[in-house]
ZATORGU-453596 format. One record per residue: residue in three letters; x, y negated, z of N, C-alpha, C in turn. Coordinates in steps of 0.2 Angstrom, whole numbers, plus 2048, in hexadecimal, padded with zeros to 3 digits. Each point is the difference from the previous one (the first is absolute). Last residue first. Layout:
ZATORGU-453596
ALAXYZXYZXYZ ...
***
This chain:
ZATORGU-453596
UNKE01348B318017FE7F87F98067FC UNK8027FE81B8028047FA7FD7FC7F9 UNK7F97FB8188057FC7FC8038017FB UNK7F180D80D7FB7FA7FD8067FC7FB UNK8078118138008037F97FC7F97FA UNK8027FA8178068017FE7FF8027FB UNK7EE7FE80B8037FB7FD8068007FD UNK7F78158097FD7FD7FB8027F77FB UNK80980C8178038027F67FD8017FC UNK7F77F58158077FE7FD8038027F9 UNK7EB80980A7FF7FA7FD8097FC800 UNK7FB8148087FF8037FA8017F77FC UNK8068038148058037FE7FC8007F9 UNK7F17F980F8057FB7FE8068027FE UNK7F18118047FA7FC7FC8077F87FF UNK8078108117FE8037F97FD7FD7FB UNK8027F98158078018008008037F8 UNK7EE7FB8118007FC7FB8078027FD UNK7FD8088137F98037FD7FF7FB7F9 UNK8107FD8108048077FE7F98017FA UNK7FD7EB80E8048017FC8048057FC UNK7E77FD8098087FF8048048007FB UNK7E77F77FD802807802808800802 UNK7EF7EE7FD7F9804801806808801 UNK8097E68028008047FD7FD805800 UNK8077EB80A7FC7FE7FB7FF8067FB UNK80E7FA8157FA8038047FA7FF7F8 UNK8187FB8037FC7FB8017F9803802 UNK81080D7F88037FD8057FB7FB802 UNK7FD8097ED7FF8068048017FC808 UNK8037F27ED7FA7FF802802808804 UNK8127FE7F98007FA8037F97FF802 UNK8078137F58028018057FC7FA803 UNK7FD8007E97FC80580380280180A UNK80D7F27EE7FB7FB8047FB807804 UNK8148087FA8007FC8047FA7FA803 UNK8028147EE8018008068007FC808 UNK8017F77E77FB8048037FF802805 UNK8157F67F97FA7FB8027F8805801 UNK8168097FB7FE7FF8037FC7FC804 UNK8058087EA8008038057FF801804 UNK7FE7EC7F37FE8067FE7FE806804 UNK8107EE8017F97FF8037FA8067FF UNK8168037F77FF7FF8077FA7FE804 UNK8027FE7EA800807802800800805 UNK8067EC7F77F78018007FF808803 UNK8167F78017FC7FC8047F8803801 UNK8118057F17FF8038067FE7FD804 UNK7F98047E58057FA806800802809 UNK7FC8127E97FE7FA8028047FE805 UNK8008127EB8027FD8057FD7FB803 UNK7F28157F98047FB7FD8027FA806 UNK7FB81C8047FF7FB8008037FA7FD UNK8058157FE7FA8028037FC7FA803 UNK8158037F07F97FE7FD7FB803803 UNK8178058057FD8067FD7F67FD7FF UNK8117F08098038027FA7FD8087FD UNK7F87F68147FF7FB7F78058037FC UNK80180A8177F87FF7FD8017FE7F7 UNK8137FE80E7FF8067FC7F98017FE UNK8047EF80C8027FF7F98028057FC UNK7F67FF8147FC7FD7FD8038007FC UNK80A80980F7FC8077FF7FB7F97FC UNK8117F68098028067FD7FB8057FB UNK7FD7ED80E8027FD7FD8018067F9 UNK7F98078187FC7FF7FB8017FD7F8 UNK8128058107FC8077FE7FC7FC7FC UNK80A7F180A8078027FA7FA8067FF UNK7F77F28108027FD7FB8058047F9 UNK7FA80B8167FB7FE7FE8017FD7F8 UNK8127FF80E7FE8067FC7F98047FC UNK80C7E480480180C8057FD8037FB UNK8007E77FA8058057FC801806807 UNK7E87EF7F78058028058088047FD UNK7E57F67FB8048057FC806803805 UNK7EC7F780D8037FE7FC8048057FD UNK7F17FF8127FF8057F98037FD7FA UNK7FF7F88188038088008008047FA UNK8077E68057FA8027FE802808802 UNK80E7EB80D8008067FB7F8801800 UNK8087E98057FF8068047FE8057FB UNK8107E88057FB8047FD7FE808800 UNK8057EC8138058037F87F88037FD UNK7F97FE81A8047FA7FE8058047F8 UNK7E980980D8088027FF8027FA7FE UNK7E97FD8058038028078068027FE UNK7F07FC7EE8007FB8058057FF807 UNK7FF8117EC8047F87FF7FE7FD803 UNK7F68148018078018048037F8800 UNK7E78088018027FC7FA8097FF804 UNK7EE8198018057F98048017F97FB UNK7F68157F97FC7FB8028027FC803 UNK80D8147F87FA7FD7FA7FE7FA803 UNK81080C8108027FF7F87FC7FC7FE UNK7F78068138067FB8028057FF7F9 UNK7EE8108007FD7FA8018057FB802 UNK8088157FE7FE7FE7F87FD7F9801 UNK80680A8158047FF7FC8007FE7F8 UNK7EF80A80E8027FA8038067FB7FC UNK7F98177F97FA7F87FF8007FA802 UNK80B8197F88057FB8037FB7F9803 UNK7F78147F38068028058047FB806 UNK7F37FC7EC7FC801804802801807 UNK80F7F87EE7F97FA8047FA804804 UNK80F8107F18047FA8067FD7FA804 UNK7F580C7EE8008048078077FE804 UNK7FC7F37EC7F88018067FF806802 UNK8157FF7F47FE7F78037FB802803 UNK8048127F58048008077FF7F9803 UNK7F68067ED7FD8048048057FF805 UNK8077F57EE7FA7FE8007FE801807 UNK81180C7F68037F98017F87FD806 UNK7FE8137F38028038078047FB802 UNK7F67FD7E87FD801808803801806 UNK80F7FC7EF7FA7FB8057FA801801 UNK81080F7FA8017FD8047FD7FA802 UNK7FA80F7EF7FE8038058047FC806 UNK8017F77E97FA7FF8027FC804808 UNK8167FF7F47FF7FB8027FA800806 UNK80B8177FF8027FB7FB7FB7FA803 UNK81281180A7FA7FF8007FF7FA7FB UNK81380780B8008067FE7F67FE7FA UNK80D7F38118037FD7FA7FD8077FA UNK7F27F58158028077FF8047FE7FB UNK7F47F38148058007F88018057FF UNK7FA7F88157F98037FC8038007FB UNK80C7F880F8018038017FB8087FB UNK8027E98018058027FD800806802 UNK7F17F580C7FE8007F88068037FD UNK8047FE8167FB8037FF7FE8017F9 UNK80D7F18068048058017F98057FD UNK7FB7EB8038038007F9805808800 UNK7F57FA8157FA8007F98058017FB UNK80B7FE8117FD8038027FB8007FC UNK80D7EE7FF8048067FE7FD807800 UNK7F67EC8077FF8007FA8058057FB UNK7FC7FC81A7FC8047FB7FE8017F9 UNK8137F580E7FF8067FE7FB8047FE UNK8017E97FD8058037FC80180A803 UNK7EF7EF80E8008017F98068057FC UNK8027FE8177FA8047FE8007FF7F7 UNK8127F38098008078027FB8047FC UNK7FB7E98048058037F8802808800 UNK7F37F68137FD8007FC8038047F8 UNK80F7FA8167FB8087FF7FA8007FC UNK80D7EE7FF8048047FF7FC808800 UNK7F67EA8077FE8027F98088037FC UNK7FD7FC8187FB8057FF8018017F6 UNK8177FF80C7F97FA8017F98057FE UNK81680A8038047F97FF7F77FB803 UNK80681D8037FC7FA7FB8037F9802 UNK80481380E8028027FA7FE7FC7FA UNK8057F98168028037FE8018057FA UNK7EE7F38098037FC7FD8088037FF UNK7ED80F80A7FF7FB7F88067FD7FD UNK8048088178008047FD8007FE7F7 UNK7F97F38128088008008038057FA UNK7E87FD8068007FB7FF80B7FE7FC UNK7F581A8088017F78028007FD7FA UNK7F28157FD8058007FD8027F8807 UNK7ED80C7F88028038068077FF800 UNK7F07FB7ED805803802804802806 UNK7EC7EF8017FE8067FC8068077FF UNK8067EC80C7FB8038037FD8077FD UNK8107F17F48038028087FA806802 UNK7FA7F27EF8038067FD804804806 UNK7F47EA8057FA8057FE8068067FD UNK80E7F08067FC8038067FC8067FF UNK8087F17EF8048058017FE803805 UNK7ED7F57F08077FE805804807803 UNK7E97FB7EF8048028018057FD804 UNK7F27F57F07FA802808806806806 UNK8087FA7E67FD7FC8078007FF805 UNK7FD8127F08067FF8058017FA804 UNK7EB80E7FF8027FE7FD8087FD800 UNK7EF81080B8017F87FF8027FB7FB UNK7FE81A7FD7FB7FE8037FD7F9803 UNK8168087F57FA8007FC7FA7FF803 UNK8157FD8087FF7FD7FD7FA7FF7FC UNK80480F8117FD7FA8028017FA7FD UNK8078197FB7F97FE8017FE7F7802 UNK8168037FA7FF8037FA7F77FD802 UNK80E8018128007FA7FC7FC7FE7FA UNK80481580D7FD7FC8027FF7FA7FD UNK80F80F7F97F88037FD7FE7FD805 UNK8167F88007FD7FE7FA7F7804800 UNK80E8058147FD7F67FE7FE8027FB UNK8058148037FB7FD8047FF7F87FF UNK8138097F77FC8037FB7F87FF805 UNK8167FB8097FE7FC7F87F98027FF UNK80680B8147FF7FB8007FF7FB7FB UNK80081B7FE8067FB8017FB7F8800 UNK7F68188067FF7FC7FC8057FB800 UNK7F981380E8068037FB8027F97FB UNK7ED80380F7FE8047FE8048027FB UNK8037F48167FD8077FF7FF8057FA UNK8117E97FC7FB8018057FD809801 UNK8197F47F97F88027FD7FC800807 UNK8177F17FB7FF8058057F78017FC UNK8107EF7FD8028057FB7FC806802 UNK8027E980D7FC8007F88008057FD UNK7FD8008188048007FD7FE8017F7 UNK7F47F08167FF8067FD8068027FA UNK8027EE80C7F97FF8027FF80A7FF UNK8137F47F87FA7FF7FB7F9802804 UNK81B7FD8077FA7F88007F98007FD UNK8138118007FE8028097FA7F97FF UNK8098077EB7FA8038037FF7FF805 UNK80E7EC7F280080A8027FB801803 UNK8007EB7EF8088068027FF806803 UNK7EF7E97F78018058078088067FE UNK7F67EF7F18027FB806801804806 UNK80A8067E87F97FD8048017FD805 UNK8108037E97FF8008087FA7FF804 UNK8088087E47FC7FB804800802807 
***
């Protein structure tokens, strides 16, 4: 796709060029955009306000980005790589069910703690109002690698009867869905502790509903 700007001498500032602190210009729009989508909202957001805050032209943005709700998409899908990586990363294939999800469980809410501005533009944003198609879930089943490791290490679950089969929907929610509603209220300010500090007690309460399903 052709922009509307072509080369550096018309960006005001070179689109390729980092700043003092080594930072490639992408990656300062987007951590601008990121804050002031969260703070105002997107909205209330315009390309100038990300100009300003990224120290970035006006010439620059649109060099790397087509529109603002391309750097919206941008931010989503990469942070949705960036959590799902992370998770996959908590898999051990060496490990059994029960000890990867806790360490499934424990990295979701210390990835939201780690990450809180970013987590907040994950879980609370309503992204279908401002992306136009359909918009990816990050804790959908999926086929990377996240998707192939845990798929994996569930169905070795069942077949050594450490859990009875169930629908992957409901697991899923299972899984996931604890973790996430405990994030979602942390984020909102509805939580008496942090998210690392709950990290055991909803790892216990996962592979408890999971084991609950046994035949």
């Amino acid at each position: 796709m052709t922009k509307d700007i072509n080369s550096s001498s018309d960006l005001g500032d070179s689109a390729d060029s980092k700043d003092s602190s080594g930072i490639h210009p992408r990656s300062r729009i987007l951590t601008a955009a990121l804050d002031l989508f969260v703070e105002q909202g997107y909205f209330n957001t315009n390309v100038p306000d990300i100009s300003k805050k990224s120290k970035c032209s006006v010439g620059s943005i649109y060099h790397h980005f087509l529109n603002k709700e391309e750097i919206a998409s941008s931010l989503y899908f990469d942070g949705i790589n960036q959590f799902r990586e992370a998770l996959s990363l908590s898999i051990n294939d060496s490990d059994n069910l029960e000890k990867n999800i806790r360490s499934m469980v424990k990295t979701f809410l210390m990835f939201a703690e780690t990450h809180p501005t970013l987590s907040q533009y994950l879980w609370l944003a309503r992204h279908n109002e401002f992306l136009t198609g359909k918009v990816g879930v990050p804790t959908t089943v999926g086929f990377d690698l996240l998707g192939r490791k845990l798929t994996k290490a569930i169905k070795g679950a069942i077949r050594k009867k450490e859990i009875s089969a169930v629908r992957a929907d409901i697991l899923w929610t299972i899984v996931f869905g604890v973790p996430l509603s405990y994030v979602r209220d942390w984020l909102d300010g509805h939580t008496s502790g942090t998210p690392s500090q709950a990290a055991d007690i909803l790892g216990s309460a996962c592979w408890g509903a999971l084991q609950s399903s046994k035949k």
